[in-house]
Structure formats: structure tokens, C-alpha cells
C-alpha positions in Angstrom: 0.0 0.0 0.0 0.9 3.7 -0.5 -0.6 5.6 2.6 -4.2 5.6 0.6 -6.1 7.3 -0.7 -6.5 7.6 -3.7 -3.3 5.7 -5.0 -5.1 2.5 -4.7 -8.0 0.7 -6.4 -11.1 0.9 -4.5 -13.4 -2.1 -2.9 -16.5 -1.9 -5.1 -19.4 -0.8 -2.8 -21.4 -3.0 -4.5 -22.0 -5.8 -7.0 -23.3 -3.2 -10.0 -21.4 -5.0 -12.7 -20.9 -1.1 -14.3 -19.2 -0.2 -10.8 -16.1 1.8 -12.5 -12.6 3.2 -11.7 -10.3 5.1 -14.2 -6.5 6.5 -13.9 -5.7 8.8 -16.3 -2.7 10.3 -17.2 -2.3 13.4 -20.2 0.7 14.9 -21.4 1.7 17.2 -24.2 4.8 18.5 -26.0 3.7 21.6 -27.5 6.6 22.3 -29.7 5.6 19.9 -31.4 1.9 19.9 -31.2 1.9 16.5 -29.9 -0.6 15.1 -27.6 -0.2 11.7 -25.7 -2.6 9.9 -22.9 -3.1 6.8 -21.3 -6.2 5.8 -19.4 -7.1 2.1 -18.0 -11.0 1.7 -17.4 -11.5 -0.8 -14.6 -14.6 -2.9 -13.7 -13.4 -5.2 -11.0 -17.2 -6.7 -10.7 -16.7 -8.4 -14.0 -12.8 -8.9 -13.8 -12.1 -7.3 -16.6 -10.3 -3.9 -17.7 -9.5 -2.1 -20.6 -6.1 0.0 -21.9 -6.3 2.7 -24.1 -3.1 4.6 -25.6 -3.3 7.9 -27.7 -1.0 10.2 -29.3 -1.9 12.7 -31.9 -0.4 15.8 -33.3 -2.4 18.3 -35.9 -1.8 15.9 -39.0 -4.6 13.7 -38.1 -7.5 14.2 -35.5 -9.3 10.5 -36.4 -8.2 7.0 -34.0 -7.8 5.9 -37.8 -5.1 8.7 -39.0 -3.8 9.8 -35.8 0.1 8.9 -34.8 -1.4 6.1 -32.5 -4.6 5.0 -30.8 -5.7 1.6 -29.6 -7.7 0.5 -27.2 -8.0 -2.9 -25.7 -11.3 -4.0 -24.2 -12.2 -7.0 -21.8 -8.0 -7.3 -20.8 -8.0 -9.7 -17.7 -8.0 -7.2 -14.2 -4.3 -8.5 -12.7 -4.6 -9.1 -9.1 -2.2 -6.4 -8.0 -2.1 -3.3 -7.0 -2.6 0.5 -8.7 0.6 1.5 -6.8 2.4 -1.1 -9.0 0.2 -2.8 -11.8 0.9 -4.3 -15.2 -1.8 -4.0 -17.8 -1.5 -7.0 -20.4 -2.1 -3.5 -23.2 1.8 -2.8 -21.6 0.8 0.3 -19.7 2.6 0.3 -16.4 2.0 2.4 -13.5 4.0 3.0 -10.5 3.5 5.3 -7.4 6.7 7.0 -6.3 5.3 9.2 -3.3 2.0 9.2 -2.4 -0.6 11.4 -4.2 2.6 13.6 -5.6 5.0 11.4 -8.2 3.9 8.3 -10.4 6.4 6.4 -13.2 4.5 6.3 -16.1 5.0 3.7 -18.5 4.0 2.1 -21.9 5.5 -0.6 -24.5 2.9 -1.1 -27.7 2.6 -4.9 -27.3 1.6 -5.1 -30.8 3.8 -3.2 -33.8 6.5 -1.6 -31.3 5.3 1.7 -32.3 5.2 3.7 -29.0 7.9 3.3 -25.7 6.5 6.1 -22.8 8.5 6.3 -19.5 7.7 9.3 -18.0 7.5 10.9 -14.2 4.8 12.8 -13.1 5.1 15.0 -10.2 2.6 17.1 -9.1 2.5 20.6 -8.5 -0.4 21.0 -6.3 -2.2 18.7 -4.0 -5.1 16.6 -5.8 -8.6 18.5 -6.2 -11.7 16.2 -5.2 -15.3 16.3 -6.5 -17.4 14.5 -4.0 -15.7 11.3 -2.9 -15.0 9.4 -6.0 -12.9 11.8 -8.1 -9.8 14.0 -8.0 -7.9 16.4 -10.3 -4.1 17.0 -10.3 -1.8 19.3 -12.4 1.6 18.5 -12.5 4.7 18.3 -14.6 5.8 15.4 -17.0 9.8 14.8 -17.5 11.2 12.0 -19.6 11.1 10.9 -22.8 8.8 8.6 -25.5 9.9 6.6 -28.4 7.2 7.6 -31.1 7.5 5.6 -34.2 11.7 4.6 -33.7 12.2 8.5 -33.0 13.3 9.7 -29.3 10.6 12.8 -28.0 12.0 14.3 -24.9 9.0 15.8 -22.7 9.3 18.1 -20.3 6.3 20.2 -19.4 2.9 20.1 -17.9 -0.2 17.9 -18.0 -2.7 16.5 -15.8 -4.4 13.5 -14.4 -7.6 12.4 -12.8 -9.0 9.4 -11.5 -12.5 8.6 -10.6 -14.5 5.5 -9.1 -17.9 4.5 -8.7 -21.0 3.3 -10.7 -20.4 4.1 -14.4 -23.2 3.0 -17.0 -22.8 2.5 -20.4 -26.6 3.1 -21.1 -28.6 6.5 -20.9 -28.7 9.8 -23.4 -26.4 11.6 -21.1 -22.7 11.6 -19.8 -22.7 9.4 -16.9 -25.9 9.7 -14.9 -25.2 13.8 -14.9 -28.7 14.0 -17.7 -26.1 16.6 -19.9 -25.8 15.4 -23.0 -22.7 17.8 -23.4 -19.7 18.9 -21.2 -16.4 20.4 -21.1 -13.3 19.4 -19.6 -10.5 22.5 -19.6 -7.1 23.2 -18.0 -3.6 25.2 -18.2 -0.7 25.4 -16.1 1.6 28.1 -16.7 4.0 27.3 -13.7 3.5 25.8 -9.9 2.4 29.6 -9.1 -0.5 29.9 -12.2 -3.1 27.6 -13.3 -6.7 26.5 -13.8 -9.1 23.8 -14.2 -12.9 23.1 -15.0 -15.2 20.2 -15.7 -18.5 22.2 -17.4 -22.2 20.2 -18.1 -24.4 21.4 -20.5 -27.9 21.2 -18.5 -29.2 23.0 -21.6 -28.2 26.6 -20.7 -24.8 26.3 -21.9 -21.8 24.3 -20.4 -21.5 25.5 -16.1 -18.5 24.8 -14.1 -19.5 21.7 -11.5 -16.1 21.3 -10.2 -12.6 23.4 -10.7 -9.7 25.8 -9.4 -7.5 28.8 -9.8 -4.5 29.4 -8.9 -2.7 32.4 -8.9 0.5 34.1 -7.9 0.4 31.0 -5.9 -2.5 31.2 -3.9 -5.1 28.4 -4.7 -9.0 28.4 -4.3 -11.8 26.3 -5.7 -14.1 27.7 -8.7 -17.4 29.0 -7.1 -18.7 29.4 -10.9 -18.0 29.1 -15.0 -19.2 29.1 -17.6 -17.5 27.4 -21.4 -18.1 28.8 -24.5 -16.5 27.2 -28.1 -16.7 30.1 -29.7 -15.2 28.8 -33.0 -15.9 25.4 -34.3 -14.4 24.0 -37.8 -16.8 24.1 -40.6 -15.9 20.5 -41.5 -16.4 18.3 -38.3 -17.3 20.7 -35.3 -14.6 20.4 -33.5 -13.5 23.1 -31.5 -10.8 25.6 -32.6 -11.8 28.5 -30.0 -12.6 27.8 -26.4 -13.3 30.6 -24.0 -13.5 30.3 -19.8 -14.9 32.9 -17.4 -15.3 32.3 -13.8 -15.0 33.1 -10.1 -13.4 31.5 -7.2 -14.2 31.6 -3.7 -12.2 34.4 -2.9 -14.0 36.2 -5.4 -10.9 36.7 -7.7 -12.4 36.5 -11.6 -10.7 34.1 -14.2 -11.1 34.7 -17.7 -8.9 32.6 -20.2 -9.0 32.4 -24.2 -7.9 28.8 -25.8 -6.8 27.9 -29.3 -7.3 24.5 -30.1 -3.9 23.0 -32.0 -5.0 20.1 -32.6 -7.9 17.6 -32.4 -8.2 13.8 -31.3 -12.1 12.8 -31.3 -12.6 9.1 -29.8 -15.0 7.0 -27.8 -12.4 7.1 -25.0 -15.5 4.8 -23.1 -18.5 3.3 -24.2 -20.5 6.2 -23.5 -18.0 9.2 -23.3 -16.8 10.9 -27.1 -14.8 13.4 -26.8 -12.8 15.4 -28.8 -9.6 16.4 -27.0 -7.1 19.5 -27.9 -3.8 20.7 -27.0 -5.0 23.9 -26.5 -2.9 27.7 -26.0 -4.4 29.5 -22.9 -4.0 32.9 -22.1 -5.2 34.0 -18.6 -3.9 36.7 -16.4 -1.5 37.9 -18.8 0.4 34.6 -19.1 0.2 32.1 -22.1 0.3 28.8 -21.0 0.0 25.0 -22.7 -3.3 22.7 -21.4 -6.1 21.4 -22.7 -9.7 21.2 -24.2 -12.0 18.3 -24.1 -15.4 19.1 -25.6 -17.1 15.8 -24.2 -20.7 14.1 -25.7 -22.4 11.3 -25.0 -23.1 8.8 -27.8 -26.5 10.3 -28.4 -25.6 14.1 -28.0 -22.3 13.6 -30.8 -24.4 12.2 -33.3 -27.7 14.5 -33.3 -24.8 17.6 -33.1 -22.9 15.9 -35.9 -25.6 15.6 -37.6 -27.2 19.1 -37.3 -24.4 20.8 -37.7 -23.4 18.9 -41.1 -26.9 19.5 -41.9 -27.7 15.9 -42.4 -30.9 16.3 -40.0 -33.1 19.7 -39.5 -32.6 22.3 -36.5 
């Protein structure tokens, strides 16, 4: 064990065969425009979990013309522990302090495409929503072997990890009823940085959880609000995300993103999303994060459909 929690998986609190836990990890290298994540889906009730690996730069926004994306379902859980586990996809985690540094690892078990080992260590302690999911920013060093050529990364990301009941049926993301939500970050230092997870309740997409930190002092978002204020004519996807919020100590936040690239995936059976390495200015700074504009099956394809005006407003 690691001290707990959250740097180990979680008794199920009951025999839902949905019951869910996730550990997601999301780099970038922004020189480069390059994008990388990995993120195992656990459901211990039916032993089974599955290991998806993505890495995308601005040539190709599709799991089918991206740099890599796979996605292994129904993977045998391994009885060991999160704090040290081997996934049979070749993602390996390892917890180096508790709930601050974590090796991150991957080996593509099938074409040798992709070699990750990376350290995370985190610049602020994990934010909670509720008690079955946390947020962390935090800063990646190492290096990946992308297609037989050496990346170095050095720079910021994020990870997040959430358990609980998790169905794969229903019109909305999880059992929130929005069809439509946001997921948004940036960290220009340890001193500067946000975070938001928005849902669309049909007003527009509200903050339900985040932060700000500024000139080092942190507080929780109070409220938010997410606009895409420019989506490509082609697809949707987002190329212009704006922020505005306040947090608890009443200081405002107000942040303009531009989406570099675009990865959209079912990155779970009933979560699409379409994730960019996004350019943030707030406060003055520019800083490197990211964009998720997140759907539900249904909600992608009837706003897919609209808006390439295959069905009628």
C-alpha cells in the first residue's frame, strides 16, 4: 500500500457490474503539437479492464489517421495493486510518493510503435469532486519513443482518476442528464493555473467542479461558464474555447484557448470526446493545457448531424 487514498483501487461498494474506476494520465509537447494519454478503465465486478493509448499531433485528428490510438477491451484485471500494476495492453504504473510522483510507462505490445516512460510529479495537491474523483496538475519529465524516434517531454499535464457506478446506457454523460460537457485546464507554472469540468444542462456548459491558482495562492471555482466560440466548418470540432469564472475568494478568471489540434474518440463506451492541446491565455500569461469538448453517444451524433446539416434544426 501507499498511505491511501486515492493511489489505490477501491473495494466496489457494490456488485453493480458497471461499478467503474479510471487512472488517467495526459501529457503534451507543445513544440511539437503532440498530444499523448493513457487511461485504463477498470470494472473489477466483471474482472475485466480495458487499456487505451493515444498520441496525436495536428496531421490527423481521427483514432484511424492519428500517430497512434488503440484501445483494448475485456483485458483480464491483474490481481495487483494500482501503486504497481501491469496492464497485459503494456501500460505500467507505478506510485513514487504518495498522491505527488507516479512512473508512467508504456510498450505497444503489438507493432513496437510507442515506448513512454515518463514521471509525473505534481504541482499541487489533488482536487476532489465529492468522494469518487480527483484532479491534479503536474509536470511530465522523460522521454517517448514515437515511431523509432526519441521525444523528450518536459512540461505540464494532468491526471484524474474517478470511481464509482459508471453505466454505459442513458442519453447523457454518466448519470449527470447533460448530453454535453467540457473538460478544460492550463498550467503556466506551480504559481498559475486553472481547471474546470463544465455540463451542459441546456443553458450552456456550467462549471461543477474546478480551481485557480494564482501568484500562488489556490481556491476552488465558485462558478463558470464554457463557450467554443469557434468550431471548424468540416467536423465541429472546436478551434476556440473561452472560460470565465470566479473562485471563492472572489478573484475572476477569464482565459481564451486555441485548439492546436484535435483527437475525437469514444475514449468509453458512453463518453466521445474530442480532445485539444490547447494555447491558454489568462492573467496575462500564455500557457499550454487542454480542451476536451465531451458528448455522449447520443448528444455527438444528433450535433454531428445538425451541424453537417444531415438532419433539421
Amino acid at each position: 500500500m501507499t498511505g491511501h487514498p486515492d493511489d489505490e483501487l477501491h473495494p466496489p461498494t457494490s456488485d453493480d457490474p458497471y461499478w467503474t474506476e479510471t487512472c488517467w494520465f495526459t501529457f503534451t509537447v507543445p513544440e511539437r503539437r503532440l498530444s499523448g494519454q493513457l487511461y485504463p478503465f477498470f470494472r473489477p465486478n466483471q474482472g475485466v479492464v480495458a487499456g487505451g493509448a493515444y498520441f496525436w499531433d495536428e496531421r490527423g485528428s481521427q483514432m484511424w489517421n492519428c500517430l497512434y490510438a488503440k484501445n483494448f477491451w475485456h483485458l483480464p484485471m491483474p490481481d495487483q495493486p494500482l501503486s504497481d500494476i501491469s496492464l497485459p495492453n503494456g501500460i505500467r504504473y507505478q506510485c513514487l510518493e504518495p498522491l505527488t510522483r507516479y512512473r508512467i510507462r508504456f510498450d505497444d505490445p503489438d507493432a513496437d510503435e510507442v515506448h513512454v516512460d515518463l514521471t509525473f510529479t505534481a504541482i499541487a495537491p489533488p482536487h476532489r469532486l465529492g468522494e469518487s474523483h480527483l484532479d491534479q496538475p503536474g509536470r511530465y519529465q522523460g522521454a517517448i519513443v514515437l515511431r523509432g524516434e526519441e521525444v523528450e517531454v518536459d512540461s505540464f499535464g494532468f491526471r484524474d482518476r474517478s470511481w464509482g457506478p459508471r453505466s454505459q446506457f442513458g442519453a447523457g454523460l454518466m448519470t449527470s442528464g447533460a448530453a454535453h460537457g467540457g473538460y478544460s485546464y492550463a498550467t503556466a507554472s506551480d504559481r498559475d493555473a486553472f481547471h474546470t469540468i463544465t455540463m451542459d444542462f441546456g443553458d450552456g456548459c456550467i462549471s461543477i467542479h474546478g480551481y485557480l491558482l494564482r501568484d500562488g495562492t489556490w481556491a476552488a471555482l465558485a462558478s463558470g461558464r464554457r463557450r467554443v466560440v469557434e468550431r471548424d466548418g468540416t467536423t465541429g470540432f472546436p478551434r476556440r474555447v473561452e472560460i470565465e469564472g470566479v473562485d471563492e475568494l472572489g478573484r475572476e478568471l477569464r482565459a481564451a484557448g486555441r485548439c492546436l489540434n484535435q483527437l475525437a474518440f469514444p475514449i468509453n463506451p458512453n463518453l466521445f470526446t474530442v480532445n485539444c492541446l490547447t494555447e491558454w491565455t489568462f492573467d496575462g500569461l500564455t500557457a499550454f493545457g487542454e480542451d476536451h469538448d465531451n458528448w455522449s453517444a447520443t448528444g455527438i451524433r444528433r450535433f454531428s448531424r445538425r451541424h453537417l446539416g444531415l438532419d433539421p434544426d
